[in-house]
VOGU-3710 file (C-alpha; in Angstrom, 3 decimals, decimal comma):
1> xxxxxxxxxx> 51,205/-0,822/-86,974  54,693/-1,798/-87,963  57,260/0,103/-90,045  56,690/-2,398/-92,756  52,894/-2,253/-92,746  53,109/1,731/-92,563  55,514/1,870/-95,923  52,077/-0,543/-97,598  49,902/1,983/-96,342  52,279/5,047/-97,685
11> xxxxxxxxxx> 51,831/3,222/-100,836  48,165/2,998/-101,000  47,478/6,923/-100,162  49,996/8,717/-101,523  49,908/10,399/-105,318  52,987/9,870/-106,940  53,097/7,788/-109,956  56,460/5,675/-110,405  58,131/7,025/-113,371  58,179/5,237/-116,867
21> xxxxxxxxxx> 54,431/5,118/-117,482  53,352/5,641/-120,773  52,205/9,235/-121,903  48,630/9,664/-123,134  47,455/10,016/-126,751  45,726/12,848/-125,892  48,241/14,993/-125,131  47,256/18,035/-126,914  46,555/21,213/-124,794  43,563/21,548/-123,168
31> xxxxxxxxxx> 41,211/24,002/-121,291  42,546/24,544/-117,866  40,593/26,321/-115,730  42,524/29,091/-113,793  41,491/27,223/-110,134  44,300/28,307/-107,835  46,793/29,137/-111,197  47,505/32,593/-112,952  45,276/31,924/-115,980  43,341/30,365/-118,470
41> xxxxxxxxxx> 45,838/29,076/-121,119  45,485/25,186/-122,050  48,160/22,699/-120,680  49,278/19,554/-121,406  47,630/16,972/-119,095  51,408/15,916/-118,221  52,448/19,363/-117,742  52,321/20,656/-114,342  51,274/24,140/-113,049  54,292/26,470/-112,406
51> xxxxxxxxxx> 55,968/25,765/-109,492  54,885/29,666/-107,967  50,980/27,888/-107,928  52,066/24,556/-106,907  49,997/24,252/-103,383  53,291/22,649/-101,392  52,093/21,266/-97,936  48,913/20,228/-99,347  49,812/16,652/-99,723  49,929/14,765/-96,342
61> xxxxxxxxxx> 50,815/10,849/-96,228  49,091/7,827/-94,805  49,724/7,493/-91,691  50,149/4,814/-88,776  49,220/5,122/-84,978  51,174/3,420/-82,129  48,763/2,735/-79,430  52,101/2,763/-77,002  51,731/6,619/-76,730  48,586/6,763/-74,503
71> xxxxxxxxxx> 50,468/6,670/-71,167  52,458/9,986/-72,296  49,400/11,959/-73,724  47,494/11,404/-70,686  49,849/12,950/-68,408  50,429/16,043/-71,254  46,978/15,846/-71,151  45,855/18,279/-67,804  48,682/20,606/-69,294  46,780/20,439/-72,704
81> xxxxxxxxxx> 43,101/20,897/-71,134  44,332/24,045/-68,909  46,326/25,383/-71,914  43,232/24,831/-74,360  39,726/25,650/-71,881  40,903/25,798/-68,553  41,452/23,498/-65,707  37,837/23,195/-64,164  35,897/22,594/-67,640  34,749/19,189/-68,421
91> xxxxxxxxxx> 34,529/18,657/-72,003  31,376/16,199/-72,955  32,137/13,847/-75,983  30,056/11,971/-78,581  28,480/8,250/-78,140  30,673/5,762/-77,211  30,682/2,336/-79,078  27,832/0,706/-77,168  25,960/3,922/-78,156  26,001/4,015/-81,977
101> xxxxxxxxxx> 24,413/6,783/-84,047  21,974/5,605/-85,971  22,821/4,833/-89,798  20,694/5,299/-92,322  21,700/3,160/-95,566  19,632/3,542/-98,698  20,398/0,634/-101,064  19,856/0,274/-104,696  20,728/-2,907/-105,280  22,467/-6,589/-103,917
111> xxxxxxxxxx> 25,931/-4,799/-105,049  25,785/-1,762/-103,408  24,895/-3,365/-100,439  27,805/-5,394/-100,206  30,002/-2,489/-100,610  28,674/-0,550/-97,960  28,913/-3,579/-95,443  32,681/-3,356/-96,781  32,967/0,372/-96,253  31,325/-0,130/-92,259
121> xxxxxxxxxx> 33,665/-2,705/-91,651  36,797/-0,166/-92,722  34,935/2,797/-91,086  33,846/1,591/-87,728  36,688/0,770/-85,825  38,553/4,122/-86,901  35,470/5,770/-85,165  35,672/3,120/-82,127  39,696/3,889/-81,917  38,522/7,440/-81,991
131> xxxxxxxxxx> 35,940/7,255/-79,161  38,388/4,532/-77,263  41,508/7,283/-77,096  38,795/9,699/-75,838  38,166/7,676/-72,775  41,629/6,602/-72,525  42,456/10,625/-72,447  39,870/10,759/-69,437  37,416/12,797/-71,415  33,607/12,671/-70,368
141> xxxxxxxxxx> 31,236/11,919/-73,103  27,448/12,535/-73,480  25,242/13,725/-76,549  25,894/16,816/-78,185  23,994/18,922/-80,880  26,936/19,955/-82,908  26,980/16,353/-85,231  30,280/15,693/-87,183  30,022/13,338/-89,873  32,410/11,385/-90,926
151> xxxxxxxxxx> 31,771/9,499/-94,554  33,289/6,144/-95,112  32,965/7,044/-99,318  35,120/10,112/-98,492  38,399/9,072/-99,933  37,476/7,012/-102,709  37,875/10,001/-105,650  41,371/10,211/-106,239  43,822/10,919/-108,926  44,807/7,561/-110,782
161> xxxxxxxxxx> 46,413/8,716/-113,902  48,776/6,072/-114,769  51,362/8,400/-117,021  51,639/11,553/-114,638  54,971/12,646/-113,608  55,884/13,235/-110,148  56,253/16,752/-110,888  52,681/17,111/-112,069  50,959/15,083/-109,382  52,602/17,170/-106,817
171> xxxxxxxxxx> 50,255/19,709/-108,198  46,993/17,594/-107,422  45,875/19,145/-103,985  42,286/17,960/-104,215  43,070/14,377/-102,698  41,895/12,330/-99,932  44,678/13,485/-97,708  42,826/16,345/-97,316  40,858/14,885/-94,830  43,175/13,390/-92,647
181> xxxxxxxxxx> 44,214/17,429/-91,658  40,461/17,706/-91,485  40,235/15,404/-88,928  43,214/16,543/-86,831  41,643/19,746/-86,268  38,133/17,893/-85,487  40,312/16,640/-82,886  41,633/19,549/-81,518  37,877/20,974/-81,261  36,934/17,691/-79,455
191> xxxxxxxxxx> 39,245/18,123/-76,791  37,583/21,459/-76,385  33,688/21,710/-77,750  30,654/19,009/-77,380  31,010/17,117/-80,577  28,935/13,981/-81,617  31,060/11,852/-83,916  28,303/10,266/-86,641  29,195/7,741/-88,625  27,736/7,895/-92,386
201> xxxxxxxxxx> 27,787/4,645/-95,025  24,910/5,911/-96,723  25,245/5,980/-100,209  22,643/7,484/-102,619  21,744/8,023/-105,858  23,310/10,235/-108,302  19,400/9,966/-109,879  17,490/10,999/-106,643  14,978/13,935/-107,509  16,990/16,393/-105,194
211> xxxxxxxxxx> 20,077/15,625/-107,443  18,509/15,844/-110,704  16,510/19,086/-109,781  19,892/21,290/-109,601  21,677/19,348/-112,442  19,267/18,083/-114,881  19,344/14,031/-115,778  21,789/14,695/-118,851  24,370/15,921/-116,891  24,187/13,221/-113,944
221> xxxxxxxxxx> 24,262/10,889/-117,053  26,957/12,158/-118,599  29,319/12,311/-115,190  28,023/8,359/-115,070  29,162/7,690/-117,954  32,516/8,921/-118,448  33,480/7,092/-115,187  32,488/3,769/-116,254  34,658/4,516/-119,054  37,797/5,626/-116,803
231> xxxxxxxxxx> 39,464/2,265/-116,749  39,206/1,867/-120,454  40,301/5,030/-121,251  43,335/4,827/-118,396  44,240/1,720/-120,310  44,608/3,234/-123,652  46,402/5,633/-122,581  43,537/8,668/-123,267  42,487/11,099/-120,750  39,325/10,267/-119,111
241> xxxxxxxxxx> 37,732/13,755/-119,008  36,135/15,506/-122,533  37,985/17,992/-123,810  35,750/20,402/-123,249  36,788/19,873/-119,276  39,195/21,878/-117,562  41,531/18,427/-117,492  43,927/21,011/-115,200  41,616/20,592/-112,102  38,971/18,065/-112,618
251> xxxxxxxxxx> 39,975/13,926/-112,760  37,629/11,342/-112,548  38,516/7,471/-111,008  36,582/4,620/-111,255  35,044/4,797/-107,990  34,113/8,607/-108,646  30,796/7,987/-108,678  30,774/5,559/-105,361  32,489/8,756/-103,918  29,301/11,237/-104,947
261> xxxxxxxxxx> 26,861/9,397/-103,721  28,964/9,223/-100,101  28,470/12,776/-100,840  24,822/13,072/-101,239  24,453/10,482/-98,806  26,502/12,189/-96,009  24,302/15,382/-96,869  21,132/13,659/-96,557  22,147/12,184/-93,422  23,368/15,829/-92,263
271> xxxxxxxxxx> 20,119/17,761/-93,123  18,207/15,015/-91,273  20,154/14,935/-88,105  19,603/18,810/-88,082  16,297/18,693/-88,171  15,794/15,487/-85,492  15,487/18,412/-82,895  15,669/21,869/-82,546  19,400/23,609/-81,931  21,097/20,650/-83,755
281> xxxxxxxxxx> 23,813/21,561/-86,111  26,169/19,456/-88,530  29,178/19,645/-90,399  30,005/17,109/-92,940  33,704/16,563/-94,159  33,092/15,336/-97,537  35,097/16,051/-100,935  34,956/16,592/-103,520  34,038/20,275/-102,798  30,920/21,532/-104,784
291> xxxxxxxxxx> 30,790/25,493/-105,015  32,141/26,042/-108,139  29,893/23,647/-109,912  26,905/24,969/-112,158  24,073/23,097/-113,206  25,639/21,367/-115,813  29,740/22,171/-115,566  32,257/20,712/-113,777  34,707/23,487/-112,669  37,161/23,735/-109,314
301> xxxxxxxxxx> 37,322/20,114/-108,574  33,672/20,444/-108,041  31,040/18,362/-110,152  28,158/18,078/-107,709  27,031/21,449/-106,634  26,759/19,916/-102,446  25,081/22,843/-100,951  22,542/23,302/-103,034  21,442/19,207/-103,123  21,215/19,977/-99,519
311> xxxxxxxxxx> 18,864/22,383/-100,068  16,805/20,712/-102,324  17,049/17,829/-100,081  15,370/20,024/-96,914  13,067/21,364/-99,111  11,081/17,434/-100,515  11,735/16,217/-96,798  11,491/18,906/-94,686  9,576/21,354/-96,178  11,999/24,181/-95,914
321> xxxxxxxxxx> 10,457/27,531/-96,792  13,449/29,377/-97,868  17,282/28,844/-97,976  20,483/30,947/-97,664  24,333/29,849/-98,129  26,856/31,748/-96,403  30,077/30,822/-98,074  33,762/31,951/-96,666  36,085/30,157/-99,325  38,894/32,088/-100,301
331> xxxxxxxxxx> 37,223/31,747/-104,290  33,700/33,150/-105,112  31,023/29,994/-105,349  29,716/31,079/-109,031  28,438/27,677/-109,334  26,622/28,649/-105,958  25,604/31,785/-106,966  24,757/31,041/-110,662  22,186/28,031/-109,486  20,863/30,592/-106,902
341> xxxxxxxxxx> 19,627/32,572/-109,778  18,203/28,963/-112,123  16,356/27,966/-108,723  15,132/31,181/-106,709  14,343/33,898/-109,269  11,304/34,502/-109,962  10,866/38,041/-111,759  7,140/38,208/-109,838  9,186/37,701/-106,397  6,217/35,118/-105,834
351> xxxxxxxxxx> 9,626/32,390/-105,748  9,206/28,765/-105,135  11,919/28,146/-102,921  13,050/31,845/-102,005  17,179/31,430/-101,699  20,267/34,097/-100,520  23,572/33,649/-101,305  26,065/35,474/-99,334  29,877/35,438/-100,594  32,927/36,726/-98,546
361> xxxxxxxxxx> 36,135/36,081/-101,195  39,249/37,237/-103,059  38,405/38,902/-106,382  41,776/38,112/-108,061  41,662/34,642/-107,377  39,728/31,954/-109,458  37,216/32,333/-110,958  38,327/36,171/-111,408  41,819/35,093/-111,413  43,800/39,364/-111,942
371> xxxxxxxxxx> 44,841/39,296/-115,490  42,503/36,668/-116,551  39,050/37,098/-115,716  36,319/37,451/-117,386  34,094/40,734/-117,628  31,088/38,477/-116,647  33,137/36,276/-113,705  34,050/39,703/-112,254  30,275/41,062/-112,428  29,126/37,700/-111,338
381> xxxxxxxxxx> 31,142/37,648/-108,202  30,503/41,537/-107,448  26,946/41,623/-107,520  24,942/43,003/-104,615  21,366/42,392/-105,425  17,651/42,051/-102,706  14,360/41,132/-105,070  13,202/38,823/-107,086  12,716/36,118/-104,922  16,636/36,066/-104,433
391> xxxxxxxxxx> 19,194/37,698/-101,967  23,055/37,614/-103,670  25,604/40,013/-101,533  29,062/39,775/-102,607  31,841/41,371/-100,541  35,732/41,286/-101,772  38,929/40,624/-99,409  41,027/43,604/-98,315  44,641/43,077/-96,457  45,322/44,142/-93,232
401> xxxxxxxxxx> 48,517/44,216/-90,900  47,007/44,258/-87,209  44,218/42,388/-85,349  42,506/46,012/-84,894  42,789/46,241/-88,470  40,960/43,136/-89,273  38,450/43,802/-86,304  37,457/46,767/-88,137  37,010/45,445/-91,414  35,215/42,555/-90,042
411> xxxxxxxxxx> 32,780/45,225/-88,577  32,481/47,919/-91,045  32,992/45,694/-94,731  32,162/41,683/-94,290  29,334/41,366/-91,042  27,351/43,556/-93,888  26,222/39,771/-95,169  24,712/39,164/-92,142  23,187/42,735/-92,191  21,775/41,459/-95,489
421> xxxxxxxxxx> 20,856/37,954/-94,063  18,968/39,574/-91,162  16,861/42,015/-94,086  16,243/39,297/-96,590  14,697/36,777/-92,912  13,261/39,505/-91,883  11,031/40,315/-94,630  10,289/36,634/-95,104  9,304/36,155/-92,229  6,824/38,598/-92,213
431> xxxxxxxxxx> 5,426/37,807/-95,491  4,889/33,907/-94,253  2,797/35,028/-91,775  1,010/38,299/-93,456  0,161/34,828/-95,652  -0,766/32,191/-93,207  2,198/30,235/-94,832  4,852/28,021/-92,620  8,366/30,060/-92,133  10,994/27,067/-91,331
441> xxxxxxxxxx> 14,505/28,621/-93,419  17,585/26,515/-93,811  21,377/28,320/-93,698  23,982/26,160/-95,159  27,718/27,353/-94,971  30,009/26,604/-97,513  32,864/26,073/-95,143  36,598/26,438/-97,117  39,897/26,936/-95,301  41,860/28,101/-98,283
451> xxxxxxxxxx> 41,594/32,059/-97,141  43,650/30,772/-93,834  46,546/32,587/-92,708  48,421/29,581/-92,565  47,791/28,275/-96,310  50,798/28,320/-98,746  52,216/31,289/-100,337  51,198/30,777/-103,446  47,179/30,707/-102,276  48,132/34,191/-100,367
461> xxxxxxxxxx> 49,853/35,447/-103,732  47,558/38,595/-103,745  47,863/39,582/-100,095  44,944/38,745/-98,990  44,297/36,120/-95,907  41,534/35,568/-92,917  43,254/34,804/-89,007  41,998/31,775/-87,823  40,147/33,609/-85,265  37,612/34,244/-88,271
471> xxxxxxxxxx> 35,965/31,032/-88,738  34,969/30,872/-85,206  33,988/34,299/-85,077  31,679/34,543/-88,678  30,691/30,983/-87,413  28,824/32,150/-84,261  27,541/34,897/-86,050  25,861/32,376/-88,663  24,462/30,323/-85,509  23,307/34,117/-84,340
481> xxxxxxxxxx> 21,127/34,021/-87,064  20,022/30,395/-87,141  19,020/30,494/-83,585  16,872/33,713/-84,099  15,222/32,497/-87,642  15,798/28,506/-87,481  15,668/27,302/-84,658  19,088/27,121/-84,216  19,905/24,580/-86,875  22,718/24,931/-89,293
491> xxxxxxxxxx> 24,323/22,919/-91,996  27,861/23,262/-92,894  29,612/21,430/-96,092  33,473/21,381/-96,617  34,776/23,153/-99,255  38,391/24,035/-100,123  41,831/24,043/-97,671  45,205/22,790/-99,226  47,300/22,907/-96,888  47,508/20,990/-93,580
501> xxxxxxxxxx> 47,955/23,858/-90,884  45,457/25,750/-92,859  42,540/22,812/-93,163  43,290/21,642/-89,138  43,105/25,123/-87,695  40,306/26,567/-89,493  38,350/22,935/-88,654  39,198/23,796/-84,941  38,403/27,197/-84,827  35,179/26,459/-87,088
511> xxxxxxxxxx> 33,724/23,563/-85,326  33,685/25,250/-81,567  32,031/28,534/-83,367  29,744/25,589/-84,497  29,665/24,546/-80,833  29,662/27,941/-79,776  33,120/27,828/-77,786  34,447/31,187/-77,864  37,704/31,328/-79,728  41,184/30,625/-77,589
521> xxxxxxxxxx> 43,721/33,315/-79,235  46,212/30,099/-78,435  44,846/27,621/-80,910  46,651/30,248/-83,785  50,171/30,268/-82,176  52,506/29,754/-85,178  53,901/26,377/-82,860  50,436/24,931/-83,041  49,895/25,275/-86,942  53,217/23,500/-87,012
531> xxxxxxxxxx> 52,426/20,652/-84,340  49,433/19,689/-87,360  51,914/20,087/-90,283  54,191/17,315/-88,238  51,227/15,332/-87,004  50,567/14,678/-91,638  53,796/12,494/-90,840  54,181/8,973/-90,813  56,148/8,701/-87,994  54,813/11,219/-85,729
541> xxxxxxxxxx> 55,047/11,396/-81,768  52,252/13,249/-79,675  53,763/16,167/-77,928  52,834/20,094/-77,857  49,624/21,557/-77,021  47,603/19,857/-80,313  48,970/16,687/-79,818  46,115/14,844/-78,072  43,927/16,244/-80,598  45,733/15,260/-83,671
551> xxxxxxxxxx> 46,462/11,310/-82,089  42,715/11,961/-81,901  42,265/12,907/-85,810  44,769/10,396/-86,580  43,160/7,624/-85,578  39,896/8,210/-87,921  42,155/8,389/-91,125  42,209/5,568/-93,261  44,894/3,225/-92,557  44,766/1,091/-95,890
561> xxxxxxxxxx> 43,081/2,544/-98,899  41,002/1,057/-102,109  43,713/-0,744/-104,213  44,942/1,585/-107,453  45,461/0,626/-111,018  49,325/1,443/-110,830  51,944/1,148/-108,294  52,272/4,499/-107,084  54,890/5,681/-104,083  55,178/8,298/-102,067
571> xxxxxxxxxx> 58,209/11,033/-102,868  57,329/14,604/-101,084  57,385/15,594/-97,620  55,615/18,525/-95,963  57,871/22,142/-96,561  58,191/23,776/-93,475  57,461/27,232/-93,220  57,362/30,139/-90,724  53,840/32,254/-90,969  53,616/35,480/-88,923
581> xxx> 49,693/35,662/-87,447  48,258/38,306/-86,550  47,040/37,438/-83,152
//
């Protein structure tokens, strides 16, 4: 791609309105919710957050990929492989091109069809590049369990107000950027773990009974409604969320709804290759995130609540007998939680769909943001609670200067979810068969990078942070507990991550525990977080340990997005910054 084609593509991605555009009527103050801010107080939709809770480094550009830089990576590339898993290890890959993963597409209509044929013809040559540089690199490839899947709907919800100041959108972390550091640290783990690449253009309804069974059909007509109004509202200059919204965090675009329904479809897809045969395992990159959404409230970005469609999903199509979520976001999943409570309680404990909820977080971040929380946010996300038909263990973040340090808290404070996990299974399954009922459970992990070491400053602002070594590490110990109870399958759903380093190493480390790699202390060297904060660059050249990954990542990120209803450039760079690990 040329210089001149790279500067269109900037222009497509990026989130920076040019300056002049017309303010909104609607510019009264509004309910913000606290999400990744000090507080509750109303703002302006034009006025930013304070600059202290501004996530810098979560914005990474478009991106182009010279082809010319094969020759060097392969010779870095024995260097890499030694550095990475050792010289004698061969490293199995997903299908190649002439082996295609199957693709399920459910249409509604003549129109949707046509779209999706548009979306496949966008989507499957960034996987072919993908699989291509593989080869090139002299990586082996074969079927592997652990499925990535990669949605060609991803990216289409995005921020399009037409008035925002560059000051405000530099606030907007919850973009489509997000996945491009996604995929650089899928392809870091791909050098290093068996990983199937599946492609996903399955799009389906926001209607389907697994939808409508956690949200109710007003609220699914409601979040249809307001975003065939977007462009309307856009052009007269009114906000395009209620009121009543936390306009703060939450935007809707007119191809919002196109995006949820990658969403669903992506999960459907997941839950189904999981359960093709036993052992297989999935993570789906997919955004907008979905833990913080209740039955009928968008909150944290999140207006789908992901896991739990997933779980209703398993449960109509594969009969799943009970479920649990294990979710390590930095921010408790109340949506999560709260829906665990509308779906699994029962107060006979004679539950329909018996669920567990299992939250690792920070208790003065959103929603229990110190200062501003709410008596019943705090209670919500403190609860420790086995009966009922439900299983809710919350455990809170504690700091910690040393590896020993965290080693012990790991062991004495946060493996007590599995502790509770391996009660609540347990119990079930001994009930099934006391009953002569089936025992198949489903464990879903709500998989969020914002607790990273190597997130900004102002996510760390109360002390509190995970080494990467952690998402490998509580990963394996999920798979632990699927092989014993499941039969080894496990679901795993993207949730938050802002900034680059922090989204591409927690990926890496998270997708070989999904493999079960064991951990490389070398893949959280400060120089490596950095190589992935340079590889978000335009004009980036592969060198460093990472760099044969990230060229790898690079190559599945858009290279032209959906055309926007303003001209919009792209002003902010990455800030550099140094971050002391504790490995």
């Amino acid at each position: 791609m040329s210089d001149s084609e790279l500067e269109d593509a900037l222009e497509n991605l990026s989130l920076v309105v040019e300056p002049g555009t017309p303010q909104p009527k609607s510019a009264g103050t509004l309910p913000l919710s606290p999400f990744r801010s000090p507080g509750r107080a109303g703002r302006s939709p034009t006025r930013p957050l304070p600059a202290d809770k501004a996530l810098t480094g979560g914005a990474v550009p478009s991106l182009a990929f010279d082809s010319s830089s094969n020759v060097a990576l392969k010779k870095e590339l024995v260097e890499i492989k030694r550095e990475f898993i050792g010289v004698d290890v061969e490293v199995p890959l997903g299908p190649s091109p002439k082996e295609p993963s199957d693709i399920s597409i459910e249409l509604q209509d003549a129109d949707k069809s046509v779209e999706i044929k548009e979306e496949q013809k966008e989507l499957t040559p960034r996987i072919e590049e993908f699989l291509k540089l593989a080869r090139d690199h002299g990586l082996q490839h074969s079927r592997a369990s652990t499925k990535v899947l990669i949605s060609a709907s991803a990216h289409l919800h995005r921020y399009t107000r037409p008035w925002a100041s560059k000051r405000e959108l530099s606030t907007i972390v919850e973009r489509p950027e997000r996945l491009l550091a996604c995929y650089m640290g899928l392809g870091a783990a791909y050098m290093v773990a068996p990983l199937e690449i599946v492609e996903v253009m399955r799009r389906s309804s926001l209607t389907a009974p697994h939808v409508v069974k956690v949200h109710g059909k007003e609220w699914i007509d409601e979040l249809i409604k307001l975003v065939s109004e977007v462009d309307l509202k856009h052009a007269a200059n009114e906000l395009e969320v209620p009121d009543t919204w936390p306009s703060g965090d939450i935007y809707l675009c007119s191809d919002t709804v196109k995006a949820l329904e990658g969403v669903i479809g992506a999960i459907e897809n997941g839950v189904d290759l999981i359960f093709e045969a036993p052992r297989n395992r999935a993570f789906v990159t997919i955004r907008p995130p979905g833990h913080h959404c209740h039955e009928d409230a968008a909150s944290g970005f999140c207006m789908l609540n992901n896991a739990h469609i997933a779980i209703q999903y398993a449960k109509s199509h594969h009969q799943i007998s009970h479920a649990l979520i294990f979710d390590f976001d930095l921010h408790h999943g109340d949506g999560s939680q709260d829906l665990v409570w509308k779906l699994g309680f029962n107060s006979t404990g004679d539950a329909d769909l018996p669920m567990a909820y299992y939250s690792l977080h920070d208790i003065n971040s959103y929603p229990t943001e110190r200062g501003y929380a709410d008596p019943a946010l705090l209670s919500a996300a403190s609860v420790c609670l086995d009966g009922h038909g439900v299983s809710i263990w919350n455990v809170h973040l504690e700091p910690f200067a040393t590896e020993e340090e965290f080693d012990e808290l790991y062991e004495s404070k946060y493996a007590v979810l599995f502790h509770r996990a391996l009660d609540f299974l347990l119990k079930a399954e001994k009930e099934s068969l006391a009953n002569d009922k089936p025992f198949r459970p489903l464990i879903v992990i709500s998989a969020g990078f914002d607790g990273s070491e190597f997130e900004t400053p102002g996510m760390q602002r109360h002390k509190v942070h995970l080494p990467t070594s952690f998402y490998n590490r509580f990963t394996r110990d999920c798979g632990a507990l699927a092989d014993r109870f499941a039969a080894g399958r496990l679901l795993s759903l993207l949730e938050g991550g802002y900034s680059t380093p922090a989204i591409s190493t927690g990926v890496l480390s998270h997708l070989t525990g999904l493999a079960n790699v064991p951990f490389k202390p070398s893949w959280a060297r400060n120089e490596v977080a950095k190589e992935f904060e340079l590889g978000a660059k335009p004009r980036w050249k592969p060198s460093g340990q990472a760099g044969a990954g990230i060229q790898l990542g690079r190559a599945l990120f858009p290279k032209k997005a959906p055309e926007q209803h303003e001209r919009i450039i792209y002003t902010r760079s990455l800030r550099s910054r140094t971050v002391e690990t504790q490995l």
